[in-house]
C-alpha positions in Angstrom: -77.5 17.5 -51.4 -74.0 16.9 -51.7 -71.8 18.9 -54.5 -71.2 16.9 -58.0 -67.7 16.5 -59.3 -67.1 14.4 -62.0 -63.4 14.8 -62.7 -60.8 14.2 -59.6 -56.8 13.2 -59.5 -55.6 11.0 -57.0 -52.6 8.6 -55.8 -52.8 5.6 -54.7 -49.8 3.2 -53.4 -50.7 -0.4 -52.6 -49.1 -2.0 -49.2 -45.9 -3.1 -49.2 -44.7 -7.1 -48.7 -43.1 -8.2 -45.5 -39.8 -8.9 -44.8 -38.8 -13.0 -44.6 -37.2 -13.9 -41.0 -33.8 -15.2 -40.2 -34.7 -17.5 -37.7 -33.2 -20.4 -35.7 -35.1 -23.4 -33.7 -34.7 -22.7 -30.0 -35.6 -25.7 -27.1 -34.3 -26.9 -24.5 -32.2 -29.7 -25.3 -32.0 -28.8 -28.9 -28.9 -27.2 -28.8 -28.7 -27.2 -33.0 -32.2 -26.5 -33.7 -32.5 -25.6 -37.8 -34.2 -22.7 -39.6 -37.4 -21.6 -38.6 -37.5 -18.5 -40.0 -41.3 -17.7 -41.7 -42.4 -15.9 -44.9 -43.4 -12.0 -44.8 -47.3 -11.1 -45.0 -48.1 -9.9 -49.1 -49.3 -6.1 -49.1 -52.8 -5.5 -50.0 -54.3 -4.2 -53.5 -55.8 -0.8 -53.8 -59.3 -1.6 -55.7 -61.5 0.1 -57.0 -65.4 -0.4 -57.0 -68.6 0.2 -58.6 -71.7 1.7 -56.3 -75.1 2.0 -57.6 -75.5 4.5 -54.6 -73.1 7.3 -55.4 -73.3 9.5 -57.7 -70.6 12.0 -57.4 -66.6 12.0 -56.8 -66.3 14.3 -54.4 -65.2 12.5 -51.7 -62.0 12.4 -53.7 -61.5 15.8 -54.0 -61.1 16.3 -50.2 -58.8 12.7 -49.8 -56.3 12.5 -52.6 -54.1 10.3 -51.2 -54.8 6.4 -50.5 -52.5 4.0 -48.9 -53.5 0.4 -48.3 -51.9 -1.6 -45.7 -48.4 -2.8 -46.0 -47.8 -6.7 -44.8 -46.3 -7.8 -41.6 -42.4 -9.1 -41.5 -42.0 -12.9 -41.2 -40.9 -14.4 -37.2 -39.5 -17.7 -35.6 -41.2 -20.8 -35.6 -42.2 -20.4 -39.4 -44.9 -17.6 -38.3 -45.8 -16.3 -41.7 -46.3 -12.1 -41.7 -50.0 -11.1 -42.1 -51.0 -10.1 -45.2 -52.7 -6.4 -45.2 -56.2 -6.0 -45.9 -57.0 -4.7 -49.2 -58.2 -1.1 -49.7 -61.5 -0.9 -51.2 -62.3 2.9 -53.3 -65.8 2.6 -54.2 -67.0 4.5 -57.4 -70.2 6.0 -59.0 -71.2 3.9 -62.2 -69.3 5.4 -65.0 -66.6 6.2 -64.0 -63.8 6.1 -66.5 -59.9 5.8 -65.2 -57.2 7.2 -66.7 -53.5 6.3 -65.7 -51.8 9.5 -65.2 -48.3 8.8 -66.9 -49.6 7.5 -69.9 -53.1 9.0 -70.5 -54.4 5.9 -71.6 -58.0 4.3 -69.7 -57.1 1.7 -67.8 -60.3 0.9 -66.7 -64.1 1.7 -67.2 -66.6 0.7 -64.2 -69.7 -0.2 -65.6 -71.5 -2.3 -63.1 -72.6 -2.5 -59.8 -70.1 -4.4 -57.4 -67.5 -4.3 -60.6 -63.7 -4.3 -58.6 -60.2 -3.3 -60.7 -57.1 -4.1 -58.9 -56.1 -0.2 -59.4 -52.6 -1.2 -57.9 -51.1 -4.2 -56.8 -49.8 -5.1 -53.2 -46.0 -6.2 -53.1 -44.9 -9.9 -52.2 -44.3 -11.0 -48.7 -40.2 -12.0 -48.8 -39.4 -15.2 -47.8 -37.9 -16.5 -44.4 -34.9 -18.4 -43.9 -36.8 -21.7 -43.7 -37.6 -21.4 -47.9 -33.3 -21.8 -48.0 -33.1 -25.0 -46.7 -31.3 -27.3 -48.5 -28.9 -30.7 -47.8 -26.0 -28.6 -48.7 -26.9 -25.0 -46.8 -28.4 -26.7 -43.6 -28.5 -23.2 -42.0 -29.4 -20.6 -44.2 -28.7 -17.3 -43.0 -30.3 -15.0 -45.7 -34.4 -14.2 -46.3 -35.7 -12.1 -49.2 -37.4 -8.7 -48.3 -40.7 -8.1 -49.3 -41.1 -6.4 -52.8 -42.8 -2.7 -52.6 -46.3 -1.8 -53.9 -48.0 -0.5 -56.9 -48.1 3.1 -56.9 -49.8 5.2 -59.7 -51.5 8.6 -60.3 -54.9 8.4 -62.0 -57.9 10.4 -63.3 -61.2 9.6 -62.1 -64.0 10.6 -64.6 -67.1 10.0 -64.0 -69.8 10.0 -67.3 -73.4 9.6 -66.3 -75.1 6.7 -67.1 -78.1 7.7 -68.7 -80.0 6.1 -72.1 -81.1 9.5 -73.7 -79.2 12.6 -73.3 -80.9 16.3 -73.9 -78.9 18.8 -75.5 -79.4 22.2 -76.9 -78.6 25.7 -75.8 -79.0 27.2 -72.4 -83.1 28.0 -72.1 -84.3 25.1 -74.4 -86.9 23.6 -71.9 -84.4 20.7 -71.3 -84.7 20.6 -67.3 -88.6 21.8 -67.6 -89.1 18.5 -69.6 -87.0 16.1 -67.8 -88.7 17.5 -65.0 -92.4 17.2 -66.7 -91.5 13.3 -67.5 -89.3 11.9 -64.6 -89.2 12.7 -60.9 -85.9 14.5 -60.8 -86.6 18.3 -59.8 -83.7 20.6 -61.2 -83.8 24.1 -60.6 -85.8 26.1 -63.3 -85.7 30.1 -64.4 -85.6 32.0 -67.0 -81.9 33.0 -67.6 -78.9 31.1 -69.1 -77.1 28.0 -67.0 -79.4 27.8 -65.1 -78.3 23.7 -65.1 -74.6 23.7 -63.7 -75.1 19.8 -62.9 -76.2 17.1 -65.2 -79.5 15.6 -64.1 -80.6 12.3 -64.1 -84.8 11.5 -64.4 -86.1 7.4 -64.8 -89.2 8.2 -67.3 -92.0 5.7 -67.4 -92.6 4.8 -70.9 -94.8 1.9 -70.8 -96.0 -1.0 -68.3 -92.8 -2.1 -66.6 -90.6 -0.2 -69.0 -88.6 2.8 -67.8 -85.4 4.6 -69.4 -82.9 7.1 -67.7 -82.8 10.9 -69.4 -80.0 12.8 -68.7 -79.9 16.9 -68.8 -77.1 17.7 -70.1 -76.2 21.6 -69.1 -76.6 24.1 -72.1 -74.0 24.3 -74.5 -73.1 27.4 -76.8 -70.7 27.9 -79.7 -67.2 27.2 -78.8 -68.4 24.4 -76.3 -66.0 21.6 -77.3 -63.1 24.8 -77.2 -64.4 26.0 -73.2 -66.5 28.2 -73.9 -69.6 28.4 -71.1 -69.7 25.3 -69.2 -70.3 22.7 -71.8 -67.2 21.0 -72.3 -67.0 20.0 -68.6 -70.3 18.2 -69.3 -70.2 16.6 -73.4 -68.9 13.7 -71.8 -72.2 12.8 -70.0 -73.5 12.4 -73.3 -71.1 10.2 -74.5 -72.7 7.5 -72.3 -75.6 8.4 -74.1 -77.4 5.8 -76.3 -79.5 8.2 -77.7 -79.7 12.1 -78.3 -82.7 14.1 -78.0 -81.7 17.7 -79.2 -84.1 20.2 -77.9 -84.7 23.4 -79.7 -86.3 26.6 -78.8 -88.1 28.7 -81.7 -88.5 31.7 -79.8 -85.1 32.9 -78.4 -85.9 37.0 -79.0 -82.2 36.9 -80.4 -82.2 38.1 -84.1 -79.1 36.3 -84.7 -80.5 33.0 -84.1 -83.3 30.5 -85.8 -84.2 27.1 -84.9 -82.0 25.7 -87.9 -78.7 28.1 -86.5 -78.7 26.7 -83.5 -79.2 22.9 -84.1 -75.7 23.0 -86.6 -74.0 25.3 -84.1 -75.1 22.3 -81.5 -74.4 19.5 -83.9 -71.4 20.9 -84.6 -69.9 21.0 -81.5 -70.9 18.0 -80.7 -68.6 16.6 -83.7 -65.9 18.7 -82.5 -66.0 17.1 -79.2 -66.1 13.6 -80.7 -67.2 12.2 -83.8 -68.5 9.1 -82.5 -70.9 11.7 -79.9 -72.0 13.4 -83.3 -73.1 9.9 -85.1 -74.8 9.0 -82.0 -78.9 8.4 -83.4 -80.6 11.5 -82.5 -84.3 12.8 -82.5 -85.0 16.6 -83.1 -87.4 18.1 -80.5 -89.6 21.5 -81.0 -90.1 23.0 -77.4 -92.1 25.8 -76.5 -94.9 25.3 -79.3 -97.1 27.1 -76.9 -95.3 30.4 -78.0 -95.9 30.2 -81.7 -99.2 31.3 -82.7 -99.8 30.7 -86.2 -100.1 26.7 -87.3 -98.2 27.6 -90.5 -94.8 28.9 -88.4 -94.5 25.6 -86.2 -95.3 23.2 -89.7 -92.6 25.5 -91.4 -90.1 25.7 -88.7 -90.4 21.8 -88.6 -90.4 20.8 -92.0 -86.6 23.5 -92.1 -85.4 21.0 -89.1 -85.8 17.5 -90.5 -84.6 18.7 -93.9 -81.3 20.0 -92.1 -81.0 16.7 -89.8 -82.7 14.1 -91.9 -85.1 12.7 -88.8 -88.1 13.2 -87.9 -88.7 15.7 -85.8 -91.5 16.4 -82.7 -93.3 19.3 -81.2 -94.0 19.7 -78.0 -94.5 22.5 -75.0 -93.0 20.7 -71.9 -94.7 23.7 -69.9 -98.4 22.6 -71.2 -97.3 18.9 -71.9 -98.3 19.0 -75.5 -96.8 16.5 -77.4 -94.8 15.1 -74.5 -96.6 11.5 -73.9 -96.1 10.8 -77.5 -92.2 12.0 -77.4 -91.8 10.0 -74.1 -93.0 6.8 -75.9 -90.8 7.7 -79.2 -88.1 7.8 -76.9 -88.7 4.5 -75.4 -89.5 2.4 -78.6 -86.8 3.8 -80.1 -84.4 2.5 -77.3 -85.9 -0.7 -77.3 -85.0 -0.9 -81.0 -81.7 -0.2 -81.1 -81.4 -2.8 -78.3 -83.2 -5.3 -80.0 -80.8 -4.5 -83.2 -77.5 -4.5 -81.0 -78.5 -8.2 -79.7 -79.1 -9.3 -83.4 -75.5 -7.9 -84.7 
């Protein structure tokens, strides 16, 4: 499996135009033959491209640099340069570009087969020939070609998922995406174990599927560094939905259910307020742990009076209360597309 990187640099320069000809018509018995000089090839665009098929930037990391092919210089007998083929960068979906110089997004591929011209190949010059006129009959001068784009830009990529799990490290978040979908992240019992954001297609209904993303555990002081959160907040950006997974039965003292989804939420905010309004759904993992009835109704009734949503129960180890969340999941996505289409 190759590695996932989801934030690279690189430089691009586009290919540079040809030089226009000086030339003169040359036969036998045409001693004053006139210009014939022909037009430089243009340089060719650097573009980039969406792939369905990849799903990581690390290709980047290794090749930095890209240079696409500079145009060839005009010659006699109006032969016209050729033009350089253009360079083609394909991308993951969701992949966000940032122009380097003046940190604004200059682009966000969306789509499979979507192309931005990145940068843009210079002009062939013009030959000699282009100068013609009745008073200069033989021109002597042709236009160089004009240089290429060239530009520094960010690559981030941000999965493209519908739902996005969040909670701290040891929630159940890849045990459940791995109980509903057919994505297989690795699974223990210790903290991190998710460095990578996964990505599961849950079946919800006949023909009706939606993409989960695992977003890796976050911690207080996320959206500041802290663990390996911030790297990934930005997957759940792409996020329609947010389903925030909490774990009743930590064994820390210093944490409860209620803690831990403001500590959550709040980073979240901190990150981005739009990521913090995002709809969400509050998730009860690990039911199978509490013993008494009265502790899970308790715990849950303290959660959706703190987020104001329903909230769910489930044990993604036993699959208790999972087929129901799956399907909440799903109708509520169809919802909220069926309300976006309307507006």
């Amino acid at each position: 499996m190759s590695a996932f990187v989801d934030h690279v640099v690189i430089h691009v320069k586009a290919g540079n135009g040809g030089n226009g000809s000086v030339s003169f018509h040359r036969a036998k018995y045409i001693p004053k033959g006139g210009p014939d000089g022909g037009d430089g090839g243009n340089g060719a665009d650097v573009i980039i491209e969406g792939d369905r098929n990849l799903g990581t930037l690390l290709d980047f990391r290794y090749h930095p640099h890209h240079e696409a092919e500079s145009g060839s210089h005009g010659a006699g007998n109006n032969k016209t340069g050729k033009s350089g083929v253009d360079l083609v960068l394909k991308v993951p979906l969701g992949t966000v570009i940032i122009d380097r110089e003046t940190s604004l997004q200059i682009c966000d591929i969306a789509e499979d087969g979507q192309q931005f011209v990145l940068a843009k190949g210079g002009s062939g010059g013009w030959g000699n020939t282009r100068f013609k006129s009745s008073v200069t009959q033989a021109p002597r001068r042709a236009n160089p070609g004009t240089e290429g784009e060239q530009k520094s830009v960010s690559l981030e990529l941000k999965l493209m998922a519908d739902a996005g799990l969040v909670g701290f490290p040891n929630a159940g978040k890849s045990t459940l995406i791995a109980a509903v979908s057919a994505a297989r992240p690795k699974i223990a019992n210790y903290p991190f174990t998710t460095l990578i954001p996964n990505l599961g297609v849950v079946k919800w209904a006949e023909y009706k599927t939606y993409v989960l993303a695992d977003i890796p555990g976050l911690v207080k002081g996320a959206s500041e560094g802290k663990g390996i959160g911030k790297r990934f907040l930005r997957h759940a950006e792409r996020s329609r939905l947010i389903v925030h997974l909490i774990d009743p039965v930590t064994g820390d003292p210093d944490r409860d259910p209620v803690s831990d989804y403001r500590i959550v939420m709040e980073e979240l905010k901190k990150f981005s307020e739009e990521l913090s309004g995002k709809p969400h759904i509050v998730v009860l993992n690990k039911i199978d742990a509490i013993f008494e009835e009265e502790e899970r109704v308790r715990i849950c009734e303290e959660l959706r009076l703190e987020s104001g949503v329903e909230v769910f129960s489930i044990s993604a180890v036993t699959g208790s209360g999972v087929s129901d969340l799956v399907k909440k999941i799903g109708f509520k996505l169809e919802k909220m597309t069926a309300e976006s289409e309307e507006t």
